[in-house]
N, CA, C and O atoms as a Tripos MOL2 file, in Angstrom:
@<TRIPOS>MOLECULE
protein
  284   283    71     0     0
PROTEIN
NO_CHARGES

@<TRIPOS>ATOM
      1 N           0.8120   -1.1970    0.0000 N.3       1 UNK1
      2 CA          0.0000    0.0000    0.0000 C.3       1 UNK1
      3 C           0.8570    1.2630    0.0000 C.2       1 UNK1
      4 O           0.4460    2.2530   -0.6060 O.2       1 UNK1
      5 N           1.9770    1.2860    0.6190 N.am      2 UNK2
      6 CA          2.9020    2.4930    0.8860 C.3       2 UNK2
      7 C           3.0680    2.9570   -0.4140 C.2       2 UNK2
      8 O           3.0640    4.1590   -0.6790 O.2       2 UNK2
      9 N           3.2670    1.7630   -1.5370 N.am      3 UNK3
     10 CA          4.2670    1.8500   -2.7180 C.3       3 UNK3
     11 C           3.3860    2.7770   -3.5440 C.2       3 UNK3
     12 O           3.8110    3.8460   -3.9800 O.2       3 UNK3
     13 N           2.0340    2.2990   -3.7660 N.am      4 UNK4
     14 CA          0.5320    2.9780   -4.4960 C.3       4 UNK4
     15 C           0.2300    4.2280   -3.5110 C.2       4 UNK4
     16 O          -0.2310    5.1790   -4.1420 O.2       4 UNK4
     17 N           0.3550    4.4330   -2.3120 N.am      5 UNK5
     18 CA          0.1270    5.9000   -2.0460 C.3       5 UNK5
     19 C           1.3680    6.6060   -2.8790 C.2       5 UNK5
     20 O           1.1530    7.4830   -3.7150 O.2       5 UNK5
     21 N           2.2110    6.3000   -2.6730 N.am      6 UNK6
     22 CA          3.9630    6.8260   -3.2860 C.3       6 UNK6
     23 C           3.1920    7.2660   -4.9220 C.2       6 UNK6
     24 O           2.7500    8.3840   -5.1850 O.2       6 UNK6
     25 N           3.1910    6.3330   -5.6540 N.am      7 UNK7
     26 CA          2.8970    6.8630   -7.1470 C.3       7 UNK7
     27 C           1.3610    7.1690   -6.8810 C.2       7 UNK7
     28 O           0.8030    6.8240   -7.9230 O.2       7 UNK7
     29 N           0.8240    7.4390   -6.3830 N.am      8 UNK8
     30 CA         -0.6610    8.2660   -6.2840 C.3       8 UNK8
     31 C          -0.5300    9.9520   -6.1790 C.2       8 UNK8
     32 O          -1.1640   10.8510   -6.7310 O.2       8 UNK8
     33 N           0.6640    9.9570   -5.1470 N.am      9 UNK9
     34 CA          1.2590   11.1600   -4.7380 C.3       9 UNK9
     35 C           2.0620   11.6830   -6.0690 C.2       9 UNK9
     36 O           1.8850   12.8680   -6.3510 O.2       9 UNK9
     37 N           2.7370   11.0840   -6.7270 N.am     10 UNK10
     38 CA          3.1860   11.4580   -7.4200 C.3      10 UNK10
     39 C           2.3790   11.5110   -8.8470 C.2      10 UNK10
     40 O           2.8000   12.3710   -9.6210 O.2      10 UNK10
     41 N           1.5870   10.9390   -9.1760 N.am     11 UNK11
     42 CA          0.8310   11.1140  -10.4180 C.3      11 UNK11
     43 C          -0.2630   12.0240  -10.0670 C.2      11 UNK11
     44 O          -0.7160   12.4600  -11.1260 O.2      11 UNK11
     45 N          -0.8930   12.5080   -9.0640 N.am     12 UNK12
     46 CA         -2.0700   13.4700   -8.7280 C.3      12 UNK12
     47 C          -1.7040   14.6760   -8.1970 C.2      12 UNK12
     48 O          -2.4380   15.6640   -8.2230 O.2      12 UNK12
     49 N          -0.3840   14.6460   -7.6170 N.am     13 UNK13
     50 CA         -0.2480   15.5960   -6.5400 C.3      13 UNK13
     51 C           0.5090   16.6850   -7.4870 C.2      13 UNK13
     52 O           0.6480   16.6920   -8.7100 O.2      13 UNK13
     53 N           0.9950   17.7020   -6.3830 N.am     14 UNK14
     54 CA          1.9980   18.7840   -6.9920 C.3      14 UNK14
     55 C           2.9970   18.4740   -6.7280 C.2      14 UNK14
     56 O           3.0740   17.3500   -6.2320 O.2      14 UNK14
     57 N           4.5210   19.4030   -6.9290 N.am     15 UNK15
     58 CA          5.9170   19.0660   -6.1330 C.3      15 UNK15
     59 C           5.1110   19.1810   -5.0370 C.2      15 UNK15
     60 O           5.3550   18.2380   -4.2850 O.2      15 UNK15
     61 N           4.1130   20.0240   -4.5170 N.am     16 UNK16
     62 CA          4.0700   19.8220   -2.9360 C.3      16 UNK16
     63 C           3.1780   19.1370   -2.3180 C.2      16 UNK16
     64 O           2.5830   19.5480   -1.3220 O.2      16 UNK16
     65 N           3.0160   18.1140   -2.8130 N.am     17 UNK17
     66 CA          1.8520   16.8860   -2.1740 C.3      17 UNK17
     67 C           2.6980   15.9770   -1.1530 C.2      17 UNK17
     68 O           3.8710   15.7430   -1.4410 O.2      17 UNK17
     69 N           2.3350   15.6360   -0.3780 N.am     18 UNK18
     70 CA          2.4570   14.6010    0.9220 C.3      18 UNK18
     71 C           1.7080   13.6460    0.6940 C.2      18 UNK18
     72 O           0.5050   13.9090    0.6800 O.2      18 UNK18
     73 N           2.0050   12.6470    0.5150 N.am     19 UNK19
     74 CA          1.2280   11.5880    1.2920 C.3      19 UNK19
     75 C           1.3430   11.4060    2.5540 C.2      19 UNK19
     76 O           2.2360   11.5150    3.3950 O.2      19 UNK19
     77 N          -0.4930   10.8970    2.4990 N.am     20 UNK20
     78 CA         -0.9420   10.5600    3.8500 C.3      20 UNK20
     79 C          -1.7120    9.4480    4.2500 C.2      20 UNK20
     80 O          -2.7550    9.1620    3.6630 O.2      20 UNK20
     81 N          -1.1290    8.5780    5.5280 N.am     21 UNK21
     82 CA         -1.7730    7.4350    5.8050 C.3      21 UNK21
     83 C          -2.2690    7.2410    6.8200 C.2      21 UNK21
     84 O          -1.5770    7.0970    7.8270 O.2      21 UNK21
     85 N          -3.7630    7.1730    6.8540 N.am     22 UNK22
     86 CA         -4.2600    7.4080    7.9680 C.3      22 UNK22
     87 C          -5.1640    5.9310    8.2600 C.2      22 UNK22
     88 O          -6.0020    5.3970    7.5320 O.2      22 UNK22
     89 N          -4.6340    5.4960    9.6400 N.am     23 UNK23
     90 CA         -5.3240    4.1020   10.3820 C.3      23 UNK23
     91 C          -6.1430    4.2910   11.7070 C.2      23 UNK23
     92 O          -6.3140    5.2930   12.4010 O.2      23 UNK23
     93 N          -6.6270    2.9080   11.8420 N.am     24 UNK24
     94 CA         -7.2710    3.5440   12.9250 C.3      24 UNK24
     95 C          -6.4260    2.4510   14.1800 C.2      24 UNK24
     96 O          -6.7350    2.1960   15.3440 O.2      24 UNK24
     97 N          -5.2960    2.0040   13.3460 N.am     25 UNK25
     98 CA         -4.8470    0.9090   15.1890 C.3      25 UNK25
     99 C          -3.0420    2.0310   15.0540 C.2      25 UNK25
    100 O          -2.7840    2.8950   14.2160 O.2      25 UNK25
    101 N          -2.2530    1.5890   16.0790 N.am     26 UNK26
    102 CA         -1.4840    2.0660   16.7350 C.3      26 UNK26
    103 C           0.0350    1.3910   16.0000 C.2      26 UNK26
    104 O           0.8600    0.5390   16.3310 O.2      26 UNK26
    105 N          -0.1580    2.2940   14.8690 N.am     27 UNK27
    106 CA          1.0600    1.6300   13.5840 C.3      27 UNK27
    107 C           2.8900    1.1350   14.3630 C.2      27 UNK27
    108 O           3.6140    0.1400   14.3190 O.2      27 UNK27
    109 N           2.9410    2.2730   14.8930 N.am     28 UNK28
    110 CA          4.2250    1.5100   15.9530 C.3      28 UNK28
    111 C           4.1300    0.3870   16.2070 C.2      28 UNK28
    112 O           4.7450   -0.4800   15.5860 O.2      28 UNK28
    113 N           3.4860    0.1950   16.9940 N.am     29 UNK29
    114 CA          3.1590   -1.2680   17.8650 C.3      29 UNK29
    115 C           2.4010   -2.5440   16.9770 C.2      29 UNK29
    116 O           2.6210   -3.7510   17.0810 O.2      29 UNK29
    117 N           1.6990   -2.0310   16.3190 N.am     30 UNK30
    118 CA          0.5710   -3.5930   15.4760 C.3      30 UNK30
    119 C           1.2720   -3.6990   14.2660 C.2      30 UNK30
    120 O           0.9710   -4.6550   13.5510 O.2      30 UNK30
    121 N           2.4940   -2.6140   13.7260 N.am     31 UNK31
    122 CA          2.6750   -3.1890   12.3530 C.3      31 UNK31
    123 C           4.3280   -1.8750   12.1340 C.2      31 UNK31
    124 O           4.4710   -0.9110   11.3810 O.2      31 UNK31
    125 N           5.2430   -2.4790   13.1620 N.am     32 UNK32
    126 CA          6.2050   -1.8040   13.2910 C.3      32 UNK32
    127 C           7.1960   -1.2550   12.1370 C.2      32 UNK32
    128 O           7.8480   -0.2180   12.0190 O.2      32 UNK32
    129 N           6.9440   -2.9170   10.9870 N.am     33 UNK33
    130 CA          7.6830   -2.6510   10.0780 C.3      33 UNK33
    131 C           7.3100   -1.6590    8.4880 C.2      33 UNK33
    132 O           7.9350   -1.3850    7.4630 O.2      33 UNK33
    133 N           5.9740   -1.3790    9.0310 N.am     34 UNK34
    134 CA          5.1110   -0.6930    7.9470 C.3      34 UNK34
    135 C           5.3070    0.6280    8.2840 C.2      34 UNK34
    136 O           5.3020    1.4310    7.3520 O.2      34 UNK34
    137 N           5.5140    1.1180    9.6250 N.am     35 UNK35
    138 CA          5.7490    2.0930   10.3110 C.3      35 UNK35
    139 C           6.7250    3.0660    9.8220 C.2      35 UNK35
    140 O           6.5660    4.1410    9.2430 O.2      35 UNK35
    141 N           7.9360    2.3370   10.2470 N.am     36 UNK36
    142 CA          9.1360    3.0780    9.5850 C.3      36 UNK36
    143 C           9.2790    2.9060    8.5440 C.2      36 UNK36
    144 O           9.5770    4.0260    8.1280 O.2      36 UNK36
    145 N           9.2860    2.2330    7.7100 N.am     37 UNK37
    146 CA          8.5380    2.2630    6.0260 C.3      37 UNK37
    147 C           8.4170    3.2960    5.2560 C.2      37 UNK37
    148 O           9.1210    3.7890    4.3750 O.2      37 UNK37
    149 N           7.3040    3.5790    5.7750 N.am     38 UNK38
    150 CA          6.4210    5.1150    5.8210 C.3      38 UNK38
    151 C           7.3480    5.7400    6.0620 C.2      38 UNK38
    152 O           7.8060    6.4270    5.1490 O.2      38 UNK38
    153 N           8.0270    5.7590    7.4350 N.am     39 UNK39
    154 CA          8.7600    7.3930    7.2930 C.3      39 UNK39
    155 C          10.0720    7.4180    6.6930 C.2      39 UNK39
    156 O          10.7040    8.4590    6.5130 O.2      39 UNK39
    157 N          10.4210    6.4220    6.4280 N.am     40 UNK40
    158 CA         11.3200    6.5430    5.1570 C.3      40 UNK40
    159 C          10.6580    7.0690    3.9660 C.2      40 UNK40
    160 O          11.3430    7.9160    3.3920 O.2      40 UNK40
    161 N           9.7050    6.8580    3.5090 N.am     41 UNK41
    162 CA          9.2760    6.8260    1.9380 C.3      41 UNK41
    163 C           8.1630    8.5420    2.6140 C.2      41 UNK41
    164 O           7.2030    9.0660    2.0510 O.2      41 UNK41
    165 N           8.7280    8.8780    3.7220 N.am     42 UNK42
    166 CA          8.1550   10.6950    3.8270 C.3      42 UNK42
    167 C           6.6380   10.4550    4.0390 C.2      42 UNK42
    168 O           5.9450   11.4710    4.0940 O.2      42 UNK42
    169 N           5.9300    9.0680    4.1840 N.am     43 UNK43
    170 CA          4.4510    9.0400    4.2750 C.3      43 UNK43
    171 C           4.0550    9.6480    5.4740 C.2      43 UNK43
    172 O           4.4900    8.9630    6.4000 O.2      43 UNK43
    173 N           3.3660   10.7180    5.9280 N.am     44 UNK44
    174 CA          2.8230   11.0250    6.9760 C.3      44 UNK44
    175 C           2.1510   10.4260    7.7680 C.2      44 UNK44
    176 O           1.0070   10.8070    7.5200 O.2      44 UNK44
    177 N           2.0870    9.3720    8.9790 N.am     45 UNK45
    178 CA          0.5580    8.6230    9.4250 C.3      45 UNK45
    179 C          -0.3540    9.3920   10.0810 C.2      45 UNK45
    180 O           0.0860   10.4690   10.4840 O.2      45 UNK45
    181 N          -1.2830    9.1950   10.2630 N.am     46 UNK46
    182 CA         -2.2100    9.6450   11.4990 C.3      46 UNK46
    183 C          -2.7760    8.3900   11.8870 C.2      46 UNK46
    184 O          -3.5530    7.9210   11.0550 O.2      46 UNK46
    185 N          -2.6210    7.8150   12.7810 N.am     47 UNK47
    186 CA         -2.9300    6.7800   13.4050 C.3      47 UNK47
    187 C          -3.6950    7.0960   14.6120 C.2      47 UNK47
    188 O          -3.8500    8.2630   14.9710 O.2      47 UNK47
    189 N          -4.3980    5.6450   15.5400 N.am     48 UNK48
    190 CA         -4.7620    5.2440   16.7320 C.3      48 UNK48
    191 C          -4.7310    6.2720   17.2230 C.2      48 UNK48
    192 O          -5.7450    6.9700   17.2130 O.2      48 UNK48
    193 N          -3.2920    6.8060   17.9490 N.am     49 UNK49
    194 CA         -2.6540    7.7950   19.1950 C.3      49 UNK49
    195 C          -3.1690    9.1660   18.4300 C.2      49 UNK49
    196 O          -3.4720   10.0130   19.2700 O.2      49 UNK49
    197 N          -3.3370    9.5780   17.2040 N.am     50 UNK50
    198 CA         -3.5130   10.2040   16.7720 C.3      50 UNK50
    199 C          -5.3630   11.1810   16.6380 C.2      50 UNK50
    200 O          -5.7500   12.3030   16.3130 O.2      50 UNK50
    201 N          -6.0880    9.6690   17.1980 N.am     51 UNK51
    202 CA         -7.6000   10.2180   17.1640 C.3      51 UNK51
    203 C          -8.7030   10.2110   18.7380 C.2      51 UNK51
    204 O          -9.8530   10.4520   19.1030 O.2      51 UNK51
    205 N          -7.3840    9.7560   19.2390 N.am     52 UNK52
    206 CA         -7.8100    9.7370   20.3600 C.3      52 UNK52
    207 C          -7.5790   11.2160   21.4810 C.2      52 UNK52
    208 O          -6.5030   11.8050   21.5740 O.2      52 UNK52
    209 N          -8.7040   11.5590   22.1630 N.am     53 UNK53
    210 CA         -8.5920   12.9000   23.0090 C.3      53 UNK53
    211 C          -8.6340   13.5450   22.3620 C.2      53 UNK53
    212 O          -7.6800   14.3040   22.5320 O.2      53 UNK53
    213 N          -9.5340   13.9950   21.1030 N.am     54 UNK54
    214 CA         -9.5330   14.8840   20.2190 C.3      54 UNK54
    215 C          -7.9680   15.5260   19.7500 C.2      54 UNK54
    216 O          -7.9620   16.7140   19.4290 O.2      54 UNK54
    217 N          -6.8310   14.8690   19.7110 N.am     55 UNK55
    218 CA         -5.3020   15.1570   18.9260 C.3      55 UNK55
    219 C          -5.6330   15.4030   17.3870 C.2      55 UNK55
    220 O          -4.9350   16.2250   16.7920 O.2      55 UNK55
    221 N          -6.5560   14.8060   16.7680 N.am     56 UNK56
    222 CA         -6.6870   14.5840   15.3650 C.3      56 UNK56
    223 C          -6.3740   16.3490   14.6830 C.2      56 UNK56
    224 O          -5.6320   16.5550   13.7230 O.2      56 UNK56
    225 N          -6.9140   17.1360   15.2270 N.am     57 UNK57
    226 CA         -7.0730   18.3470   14.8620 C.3      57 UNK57
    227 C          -5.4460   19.1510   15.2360 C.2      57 UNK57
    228 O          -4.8270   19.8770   14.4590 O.2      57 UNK57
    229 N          -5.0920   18.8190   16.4290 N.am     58 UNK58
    230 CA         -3.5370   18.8270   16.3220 C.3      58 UNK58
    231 C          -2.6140   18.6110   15.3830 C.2      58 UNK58
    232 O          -1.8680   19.4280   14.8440 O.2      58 UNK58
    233 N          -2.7410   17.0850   15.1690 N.am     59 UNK59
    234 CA         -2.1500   16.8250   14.2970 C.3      59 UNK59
    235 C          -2.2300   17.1970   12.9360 C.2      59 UNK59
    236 O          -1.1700   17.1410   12.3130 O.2      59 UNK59
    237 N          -3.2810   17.5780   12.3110 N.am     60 UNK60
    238 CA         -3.7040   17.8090   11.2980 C.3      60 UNK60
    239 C          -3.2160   19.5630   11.5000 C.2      60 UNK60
    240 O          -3.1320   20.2130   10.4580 O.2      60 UNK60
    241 N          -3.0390   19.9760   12.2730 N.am     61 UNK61
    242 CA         -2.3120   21.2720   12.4230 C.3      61 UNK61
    243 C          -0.8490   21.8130   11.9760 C.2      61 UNK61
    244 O          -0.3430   22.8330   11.5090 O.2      61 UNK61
    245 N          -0.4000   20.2400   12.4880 N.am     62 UNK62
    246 CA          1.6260   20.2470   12.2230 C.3      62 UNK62
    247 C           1.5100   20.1910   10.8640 C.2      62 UNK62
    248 O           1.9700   20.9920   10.0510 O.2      62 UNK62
    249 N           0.7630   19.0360   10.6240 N.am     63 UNK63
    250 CA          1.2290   18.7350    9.4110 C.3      63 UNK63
    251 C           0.7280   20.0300    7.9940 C.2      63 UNK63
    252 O           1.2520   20.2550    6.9030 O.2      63 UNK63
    253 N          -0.2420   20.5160    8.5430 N.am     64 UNK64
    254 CA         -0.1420   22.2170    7.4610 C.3      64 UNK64
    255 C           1.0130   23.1790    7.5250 C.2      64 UNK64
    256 O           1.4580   23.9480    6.6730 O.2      64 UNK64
    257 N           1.5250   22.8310    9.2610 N.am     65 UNK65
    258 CA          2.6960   24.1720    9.3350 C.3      65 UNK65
    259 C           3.9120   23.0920    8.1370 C.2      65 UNK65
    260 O           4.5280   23.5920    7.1960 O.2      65 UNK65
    261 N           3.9520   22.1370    8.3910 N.am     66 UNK66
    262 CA          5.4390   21.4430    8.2490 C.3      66 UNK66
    263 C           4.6300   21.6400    6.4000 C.2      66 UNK66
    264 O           5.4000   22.4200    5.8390 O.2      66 UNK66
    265 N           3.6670   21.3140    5.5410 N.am     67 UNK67
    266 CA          3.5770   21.7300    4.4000 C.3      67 UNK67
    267 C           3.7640   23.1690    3.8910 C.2      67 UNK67
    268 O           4.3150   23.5060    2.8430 O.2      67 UNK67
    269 N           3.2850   23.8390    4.6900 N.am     68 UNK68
    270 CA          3.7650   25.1390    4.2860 C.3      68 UNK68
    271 C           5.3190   25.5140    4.4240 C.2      68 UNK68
    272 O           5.6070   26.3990    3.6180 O.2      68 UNK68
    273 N           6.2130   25.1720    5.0710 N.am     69 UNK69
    274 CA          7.1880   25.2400    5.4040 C.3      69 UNK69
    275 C           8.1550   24.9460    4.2550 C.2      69 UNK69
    276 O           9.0820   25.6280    3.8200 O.2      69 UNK69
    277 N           7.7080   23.7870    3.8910 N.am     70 UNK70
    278 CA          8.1190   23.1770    2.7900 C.3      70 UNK70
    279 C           7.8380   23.9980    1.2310 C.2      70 UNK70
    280 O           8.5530   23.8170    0.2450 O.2      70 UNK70
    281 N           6.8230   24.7790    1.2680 N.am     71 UNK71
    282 CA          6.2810   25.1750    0.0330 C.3      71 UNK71
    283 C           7.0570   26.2270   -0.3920 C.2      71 UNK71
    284 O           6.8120   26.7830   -1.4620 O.2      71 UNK71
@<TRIPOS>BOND
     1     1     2 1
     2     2     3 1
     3     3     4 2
     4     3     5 am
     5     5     6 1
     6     6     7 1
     7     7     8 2
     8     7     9 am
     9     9    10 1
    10    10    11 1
    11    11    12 2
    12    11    13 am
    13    13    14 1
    14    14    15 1
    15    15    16 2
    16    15    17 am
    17    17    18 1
    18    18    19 1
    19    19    20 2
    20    19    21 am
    21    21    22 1
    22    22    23 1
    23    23    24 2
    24    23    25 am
    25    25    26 1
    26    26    27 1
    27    27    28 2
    28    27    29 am
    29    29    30 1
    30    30    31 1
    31    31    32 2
    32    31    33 am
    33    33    34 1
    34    34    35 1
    35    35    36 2
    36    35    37 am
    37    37    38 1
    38    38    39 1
    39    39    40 2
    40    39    41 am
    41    41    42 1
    42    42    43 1
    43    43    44 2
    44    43    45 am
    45    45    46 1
    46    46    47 1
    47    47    48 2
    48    47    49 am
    49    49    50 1
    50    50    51 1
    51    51    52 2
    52    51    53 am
    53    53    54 1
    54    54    55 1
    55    55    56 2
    56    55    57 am
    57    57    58 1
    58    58    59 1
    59    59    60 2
    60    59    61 am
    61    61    62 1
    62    62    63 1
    63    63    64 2
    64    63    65 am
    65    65    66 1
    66    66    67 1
    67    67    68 2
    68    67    69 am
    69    69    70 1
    70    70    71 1
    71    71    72 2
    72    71    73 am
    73    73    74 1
    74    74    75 1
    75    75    76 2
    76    75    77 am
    77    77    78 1
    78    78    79 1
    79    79    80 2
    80    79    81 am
    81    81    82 1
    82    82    83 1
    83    83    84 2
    84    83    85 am
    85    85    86 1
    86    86    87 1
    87    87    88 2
    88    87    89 am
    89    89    90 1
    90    90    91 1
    91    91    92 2
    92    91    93 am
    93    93    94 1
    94    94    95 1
    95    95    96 2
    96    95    97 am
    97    97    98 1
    98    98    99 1
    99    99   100 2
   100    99   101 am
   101   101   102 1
   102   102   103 1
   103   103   104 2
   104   103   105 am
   105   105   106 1
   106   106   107 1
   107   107   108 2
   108   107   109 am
   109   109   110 1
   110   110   111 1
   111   111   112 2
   112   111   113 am
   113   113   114 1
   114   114   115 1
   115   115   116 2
   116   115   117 am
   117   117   118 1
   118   118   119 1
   119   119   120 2
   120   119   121 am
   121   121   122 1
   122   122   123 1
   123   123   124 2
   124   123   125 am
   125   125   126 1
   126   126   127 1
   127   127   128 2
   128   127   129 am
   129   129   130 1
   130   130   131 1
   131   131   132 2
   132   131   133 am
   133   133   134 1
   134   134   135 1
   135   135   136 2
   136   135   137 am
   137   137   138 1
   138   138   139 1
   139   139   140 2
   140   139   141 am
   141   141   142 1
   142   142   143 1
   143   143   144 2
   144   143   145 am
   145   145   146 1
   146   146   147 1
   147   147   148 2
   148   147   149 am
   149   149   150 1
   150   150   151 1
   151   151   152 2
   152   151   153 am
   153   153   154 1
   154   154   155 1
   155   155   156 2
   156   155   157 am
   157   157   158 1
   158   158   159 1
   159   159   160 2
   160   159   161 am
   161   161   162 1
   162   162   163 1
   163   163   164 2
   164   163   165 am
   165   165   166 1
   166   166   167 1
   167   167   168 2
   168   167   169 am
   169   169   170 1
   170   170   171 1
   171   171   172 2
   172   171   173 am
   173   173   174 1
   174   174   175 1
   175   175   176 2
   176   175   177 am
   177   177   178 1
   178   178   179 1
   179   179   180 2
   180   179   181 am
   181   181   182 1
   182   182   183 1
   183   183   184 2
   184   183   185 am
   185   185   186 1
   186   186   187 1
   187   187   188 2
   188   187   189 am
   189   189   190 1
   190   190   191 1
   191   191   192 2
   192   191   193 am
   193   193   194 1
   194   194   195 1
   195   195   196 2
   196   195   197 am
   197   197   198 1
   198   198   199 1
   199   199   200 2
   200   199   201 am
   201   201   202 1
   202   202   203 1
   203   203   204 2
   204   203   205 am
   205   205   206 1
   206   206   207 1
   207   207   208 2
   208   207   209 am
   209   209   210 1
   210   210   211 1
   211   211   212 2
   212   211   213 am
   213   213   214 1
   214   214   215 1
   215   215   216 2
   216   215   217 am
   217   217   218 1
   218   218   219 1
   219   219   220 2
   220   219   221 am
   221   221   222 1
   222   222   223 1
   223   223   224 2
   224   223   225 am
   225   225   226 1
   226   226   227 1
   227   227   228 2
   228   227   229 am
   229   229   230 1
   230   230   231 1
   231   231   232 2
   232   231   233 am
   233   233   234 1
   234   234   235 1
   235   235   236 2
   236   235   237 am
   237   237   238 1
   238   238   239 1
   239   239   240 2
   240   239   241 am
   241   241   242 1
   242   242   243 1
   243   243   244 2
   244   243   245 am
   245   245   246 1
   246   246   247 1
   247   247   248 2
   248   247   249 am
   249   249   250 1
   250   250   251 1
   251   251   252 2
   252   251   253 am
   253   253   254 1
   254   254   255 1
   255   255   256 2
   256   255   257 am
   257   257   258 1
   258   258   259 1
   259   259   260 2
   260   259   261 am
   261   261   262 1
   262   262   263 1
   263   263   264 2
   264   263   265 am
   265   265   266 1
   266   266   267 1
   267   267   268 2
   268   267   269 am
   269   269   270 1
   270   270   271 1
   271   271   272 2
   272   271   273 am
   273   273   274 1
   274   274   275 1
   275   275   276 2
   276   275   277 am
   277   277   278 1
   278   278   279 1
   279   279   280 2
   280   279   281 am
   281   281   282 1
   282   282   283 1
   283   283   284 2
@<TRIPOS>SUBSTRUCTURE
     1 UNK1         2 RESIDUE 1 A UNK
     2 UNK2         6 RESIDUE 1 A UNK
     3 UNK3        10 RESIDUE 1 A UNK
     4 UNK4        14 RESIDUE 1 A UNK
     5 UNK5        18 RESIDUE 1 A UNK
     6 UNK6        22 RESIDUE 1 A UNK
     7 UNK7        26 RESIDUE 1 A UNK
     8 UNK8        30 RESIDUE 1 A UNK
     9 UNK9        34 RESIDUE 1 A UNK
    10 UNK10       38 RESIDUE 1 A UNK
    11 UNK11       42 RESIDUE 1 A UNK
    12 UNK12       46 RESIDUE 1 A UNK
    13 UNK13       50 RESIDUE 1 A UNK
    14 UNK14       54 RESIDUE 1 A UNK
    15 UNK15       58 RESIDUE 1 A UNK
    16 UNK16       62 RESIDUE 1 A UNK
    17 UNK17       66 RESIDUE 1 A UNK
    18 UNK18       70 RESIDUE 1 A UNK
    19 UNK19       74 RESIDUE 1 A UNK
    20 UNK20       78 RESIDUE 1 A UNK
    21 UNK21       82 RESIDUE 1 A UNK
    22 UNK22       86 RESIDUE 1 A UNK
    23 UNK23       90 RESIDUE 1 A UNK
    24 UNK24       94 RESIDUE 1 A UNK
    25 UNK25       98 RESIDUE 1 A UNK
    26 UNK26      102 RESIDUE 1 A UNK
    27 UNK27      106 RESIDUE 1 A UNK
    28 UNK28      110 RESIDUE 1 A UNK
    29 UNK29      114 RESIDUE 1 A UNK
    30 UNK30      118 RESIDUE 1 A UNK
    31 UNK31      122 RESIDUE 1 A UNK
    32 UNK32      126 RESIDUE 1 A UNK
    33 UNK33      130 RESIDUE 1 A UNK
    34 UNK34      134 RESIDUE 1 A UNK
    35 UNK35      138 RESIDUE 1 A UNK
    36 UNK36      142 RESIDUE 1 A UNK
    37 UNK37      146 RESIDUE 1 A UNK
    38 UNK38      150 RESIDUE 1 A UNK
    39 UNK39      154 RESIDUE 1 A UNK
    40 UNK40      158 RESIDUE 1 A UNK
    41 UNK41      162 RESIDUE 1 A UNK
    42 UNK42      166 RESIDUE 1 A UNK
    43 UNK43      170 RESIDUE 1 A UNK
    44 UNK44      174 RESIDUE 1 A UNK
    45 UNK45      178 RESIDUE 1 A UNK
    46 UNK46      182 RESIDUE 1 A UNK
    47 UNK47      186 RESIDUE 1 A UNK
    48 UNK48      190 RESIDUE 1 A UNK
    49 UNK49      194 RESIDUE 1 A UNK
    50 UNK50      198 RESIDUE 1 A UNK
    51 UNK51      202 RESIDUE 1 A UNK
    52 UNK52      206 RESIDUE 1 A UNK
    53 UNK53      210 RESIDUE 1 A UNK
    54 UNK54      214 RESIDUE 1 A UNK
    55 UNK55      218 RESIDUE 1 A UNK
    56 UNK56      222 RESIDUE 1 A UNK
    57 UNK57      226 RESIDUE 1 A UNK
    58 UNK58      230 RESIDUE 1 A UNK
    59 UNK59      234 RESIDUE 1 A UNK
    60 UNK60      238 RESIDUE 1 A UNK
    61 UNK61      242 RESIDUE 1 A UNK
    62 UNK62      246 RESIDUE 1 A UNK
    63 UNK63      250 RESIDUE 1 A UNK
    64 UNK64      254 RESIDUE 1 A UNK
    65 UNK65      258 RESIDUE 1 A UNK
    66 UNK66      262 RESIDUE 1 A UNK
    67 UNK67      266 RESIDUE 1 A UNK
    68 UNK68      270 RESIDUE 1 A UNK
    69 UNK69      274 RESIDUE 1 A UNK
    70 UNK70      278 RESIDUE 1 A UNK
    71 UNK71      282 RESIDUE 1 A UNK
């Protein structure tokens, strides 16, 4: 799946598209090696830890500063 977000990003997106992978279990821990994967190949997750205690909106915060940053 990493590989098809990768050329999704790259056939739809701009130079400044991110991919993003968003789960709902706790990617560290249930699927470690998919994990760092991802952040090698620059995939952003939002996972588990991520939707819990209302963080989602946090997170979804960084990741506009860290795109703009980039732009």
């Amino acid at each position: 799946m990493l590989n098809e977000i990768e050329v999704m990003t790259e056939r739809f997106g701009t130079r400044y598209a991110t991919p993003v992978l968003a789960t709902v279990c706790d990617m560290k821990k249930e699927a470690a090696s998919a994990y760092y994967r991802a952040e090698q190949m620059g995939v952003e997750l939002i996972d588990l830890n991520d939707l819990e205690k209302d963080k989602l909106m946090a997170r979804l915060c960084t990741l506009r500063k860290k795109w703009d940053r980039d732009a």
